[in-house]
N, C-alpha and C positions, 0 to 999 in steps of 0.2 A: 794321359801323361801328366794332365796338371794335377792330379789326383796323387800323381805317386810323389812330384815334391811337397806337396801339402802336409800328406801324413806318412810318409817315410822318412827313418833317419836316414843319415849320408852311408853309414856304414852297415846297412841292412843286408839281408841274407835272402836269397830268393832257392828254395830245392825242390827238383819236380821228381818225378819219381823214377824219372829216364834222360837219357842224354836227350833234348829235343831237335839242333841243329848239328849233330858232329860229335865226336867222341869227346868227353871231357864239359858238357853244357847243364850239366844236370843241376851242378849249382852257381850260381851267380855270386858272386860278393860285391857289395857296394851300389848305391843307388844309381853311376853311369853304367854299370853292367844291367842292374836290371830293367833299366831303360832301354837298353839295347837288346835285352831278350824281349822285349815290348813290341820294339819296333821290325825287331823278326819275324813272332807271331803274325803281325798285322799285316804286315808283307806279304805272307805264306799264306793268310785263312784267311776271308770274309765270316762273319758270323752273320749268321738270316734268321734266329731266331735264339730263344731262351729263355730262362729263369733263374731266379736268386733265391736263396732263401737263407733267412739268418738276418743276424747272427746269432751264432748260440755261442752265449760267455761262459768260460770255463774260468773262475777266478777272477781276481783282476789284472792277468796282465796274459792274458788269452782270450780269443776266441774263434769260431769257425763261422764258413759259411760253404753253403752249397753251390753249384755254378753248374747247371744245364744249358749246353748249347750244340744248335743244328750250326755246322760248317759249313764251306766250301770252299774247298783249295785253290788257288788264284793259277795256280799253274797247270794243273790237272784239270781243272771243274768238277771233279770228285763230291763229293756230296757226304756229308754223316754228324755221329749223333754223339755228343761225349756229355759224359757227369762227373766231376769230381767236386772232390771235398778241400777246402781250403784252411789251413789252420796257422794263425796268423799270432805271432807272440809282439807285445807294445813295451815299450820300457818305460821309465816313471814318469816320462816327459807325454805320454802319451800317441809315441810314434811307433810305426812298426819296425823291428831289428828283424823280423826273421817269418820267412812265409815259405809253408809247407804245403804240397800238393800231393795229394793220393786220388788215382785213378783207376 
């Protein structure tokens, strides 16, 4: 969380590539929303393990990264394995406006 006021603007954009909590969650607006899809995740999932990789800059006001992680559902104990791609656009000040997720 201290991460996202650091380098997030206040009016950033957060879109996953599916509703994740409910119909209508897919995209976030504003840095109190996407603190709140934060603290959903973290609720929902334990993460036990993972990798990063990146970033790879596209420009200068893009870049990706990779995010490999083993789950586990807090409610379920469910177990699994997810990879997606994070592609994150910065405005001149050097903060992020807008993060995209493909899975």
């Amino acid at each position: 969380m201290a991460g996202l006021d650091e380098l997030y603007d206040e009016g950033a954009v957060s879109v996953e590539a599916m509703d994740m909590n409910g119909p209508g969650t897919a995209t976030s607006r504003g840095l109190a929303a996407i603190k709140a899809k934060h603290e959903w995740w973290n609720g929902a999932f334990e993460v036990t393990g993972g990798k990063v990789e990146g970033p790879y800059l596209h420009g200068a006001d893009r870049f990706a990264v990779i995010f490999a992680m083993e789950t586990r559902n807090r409610e379920t104990g469910e177990t699994g394995a997810m990879q997606e791609v994070a592609v994150y656009t910065v405005n001149e000040a050097g903060r992020i406006v807008r993060e995209e997720f493909f899975y």
